[in-house]
C-alpha positions, -999 to 999 in steps of 0.1 A, spaced: -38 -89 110 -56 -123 103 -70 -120 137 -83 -82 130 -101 -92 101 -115 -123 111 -132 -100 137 -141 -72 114 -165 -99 95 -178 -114 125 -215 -94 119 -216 -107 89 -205 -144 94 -228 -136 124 -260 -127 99 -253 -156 74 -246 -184 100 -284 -174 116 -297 -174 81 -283 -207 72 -294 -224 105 -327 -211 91 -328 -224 62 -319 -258 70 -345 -262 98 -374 -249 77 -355 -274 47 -361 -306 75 -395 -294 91 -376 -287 125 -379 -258 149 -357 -244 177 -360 -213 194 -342 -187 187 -324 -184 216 -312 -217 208 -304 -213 172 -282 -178 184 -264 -202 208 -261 -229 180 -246 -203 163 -221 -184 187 -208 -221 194 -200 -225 158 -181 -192 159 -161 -206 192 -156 -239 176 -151 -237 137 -141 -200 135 -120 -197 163 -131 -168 172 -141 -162 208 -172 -135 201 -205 -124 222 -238 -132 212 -250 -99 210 -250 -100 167 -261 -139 164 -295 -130 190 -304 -101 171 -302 -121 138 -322 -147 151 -350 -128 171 -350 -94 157 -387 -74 150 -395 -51 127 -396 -13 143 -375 -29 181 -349 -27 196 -336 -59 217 -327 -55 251 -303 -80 260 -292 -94 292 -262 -111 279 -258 -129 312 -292 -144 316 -300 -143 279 -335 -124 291 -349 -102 264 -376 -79 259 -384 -60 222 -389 -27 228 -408 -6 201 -392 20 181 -417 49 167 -419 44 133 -414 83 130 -380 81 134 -348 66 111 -315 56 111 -290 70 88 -253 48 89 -226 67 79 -189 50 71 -166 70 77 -142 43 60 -116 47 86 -103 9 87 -106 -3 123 -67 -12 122 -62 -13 161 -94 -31 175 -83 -58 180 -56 -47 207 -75 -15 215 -104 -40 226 -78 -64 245 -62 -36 262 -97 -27 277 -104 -56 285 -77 -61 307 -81 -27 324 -118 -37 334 -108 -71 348 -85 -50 366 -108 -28 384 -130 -54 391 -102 -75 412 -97 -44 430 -132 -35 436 -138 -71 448 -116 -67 473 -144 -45 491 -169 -61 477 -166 -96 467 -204 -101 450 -194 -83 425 -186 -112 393 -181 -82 365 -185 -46 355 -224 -50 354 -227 -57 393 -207 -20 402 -231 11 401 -224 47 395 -215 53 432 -194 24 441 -174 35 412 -165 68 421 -162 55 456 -131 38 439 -116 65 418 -81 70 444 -83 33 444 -75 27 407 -54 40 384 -64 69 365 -67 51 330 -81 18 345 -109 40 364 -117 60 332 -123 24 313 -147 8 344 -165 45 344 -173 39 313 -188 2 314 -206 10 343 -220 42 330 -229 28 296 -249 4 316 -272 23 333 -279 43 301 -290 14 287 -314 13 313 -326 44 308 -329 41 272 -354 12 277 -373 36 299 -374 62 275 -383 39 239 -409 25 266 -423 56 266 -418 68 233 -390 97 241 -369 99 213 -353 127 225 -343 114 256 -329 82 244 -311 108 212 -297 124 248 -286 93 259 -268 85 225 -246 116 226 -239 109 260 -226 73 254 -206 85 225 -186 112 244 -179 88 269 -169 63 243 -145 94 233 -131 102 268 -135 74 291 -130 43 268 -110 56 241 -121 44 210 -139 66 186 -117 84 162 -119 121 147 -139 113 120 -165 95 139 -161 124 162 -173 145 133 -200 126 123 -218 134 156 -209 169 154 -226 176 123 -258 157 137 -256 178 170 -261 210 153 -294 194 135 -328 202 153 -343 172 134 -317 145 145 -325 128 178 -287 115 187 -262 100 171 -229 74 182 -202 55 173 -209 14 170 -189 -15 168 -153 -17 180 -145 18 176 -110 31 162 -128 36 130 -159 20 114 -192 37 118 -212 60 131 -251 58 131 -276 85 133 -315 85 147 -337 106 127 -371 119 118 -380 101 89 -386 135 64 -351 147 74 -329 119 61 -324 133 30 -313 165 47 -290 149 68 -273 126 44 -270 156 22 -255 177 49 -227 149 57 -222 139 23 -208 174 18 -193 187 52 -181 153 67 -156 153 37 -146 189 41 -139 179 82 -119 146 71 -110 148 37 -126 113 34 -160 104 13 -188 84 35 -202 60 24 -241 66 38 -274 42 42 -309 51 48 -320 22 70 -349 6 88 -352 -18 113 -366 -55 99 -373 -89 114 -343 -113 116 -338 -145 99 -374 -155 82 -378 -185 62 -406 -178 37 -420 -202 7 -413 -183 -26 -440 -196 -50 
């Protein structure tokens, strides 16, 4: 359980270590980029944490932009902001479902992707991860893997290419393709990965029967946690009203709900 919760805060260690690198370089007149300060930072998690995370959450905290998303290419460390319309908000909900086997859940996974991708290299021996295997090839390998192991690589692979696709459509200011792409995602974090729960389950039900709500989707680890919801800006209220009183009737749990909006990362700023 240590190890479970020392992930669980890792967003938020995440948030404050970027912060804190921050504030000390403005407090000595020294700069770094932010892809270095991210690294600084997941290094720090490695070493002094112990805890063996991405950098996803430390390069979002360092190089975020208001009204963007990030498009990261973890491998490279390439990035492009992509522009959000400003039309459009996210609602969190919590569905307060502790995330009590991510930890294994997320190990487990693991395993069965490195799995597939010994077998797959077999064939094709270019491919270094997940990320080098498209659509096709995958199928190509279904009676080649086992059933569970094949469901887990579909999904990677298949989550890839919608992220693709979701850059194409913020690019072009689609909100309802890239709400199209977040069911999607989420019902095949449901089937082919395995790690949403019923009550994030419901949370994007209840958004699916709303005209006014682009998409929805678990994030994080899964297992629990939270969902979050993209909608037009004069429907939040609707929506948050609408879950506040049906997601407990589904769950028999109380949400906790946020009305969010999507800021710069780490800033330091003179406060006269």
């Amino acid at each position: 359980m240590d190890e479970l919760r020392v992930r669980r805060r890792t967003r938020t260690r995440s948030a404050i270590e970027v912060a804190t690198a921050t504030a000390l370089l403005a407090l000595t007149h020294s700069t770094l980029p932010g892809t270095e300060i991210a690294l600084a930072c997941q290094r720090a998690e490695h070493t002094f944490a112990g805890v063996q995370c991405g950098i996803m959450d430390q390069f979002i905290s360092a190089l975020g932009q208001k009204d963007h998303a990030l498009f990261l290419d973890c491998r490279s460390l390439a990035y492009e902001l992509v522009p959000i319309p400003t039309s459009a908000r996210t609602v969190i909900c919590d569905t307060t479902v502790s995330r009590e086997l991510a930890a294994s859940g997320y190990n487990a996974r693991r395993q069965s992707c490195e799995r597939g991708v010994s077998i797959i290299q077999r064939k094709f021996p270019e491919v270094r991860a997940l990320r080098d295997v498209t659509s096709v090839m995958i199928e190509d390998f279904r009676s080649h893997l086992e059933p569970e192991v094949f469901r887990r690589c579909h999904h990677v692979v298949t989550e890839n290419e919608r992220v693709l696709q979701s850059v194409r459509a913020l690019r072009n200011g689609d909100l309802s393709e890239f709400g199209k792409l977040m069911y999607q995602s989420h019902l095949s974090l449901r089937r082919d990965y395995e790690v949403s729960c019923s009550e994030l389950d419901a949370v994007v039900d209840i958004c699916a029967e709303e005209e006014e709500v682009f998409g929805a989707r678990m994030t994080g680890a899964g297992f629990g946690g939270c969902a979050i919801c993209l909608v037009r800006e004069d429907h939040v209220e609707h929506l948050m009203t609408r879950l506040s009183e049906e997601f407990p009737a589904k769950t028999g749990r109380t949400p906790r709900l946020y009305s969010c909006s999507i800021e710069d990362g780490a800033r330091a700023e003179k406060i006269s």
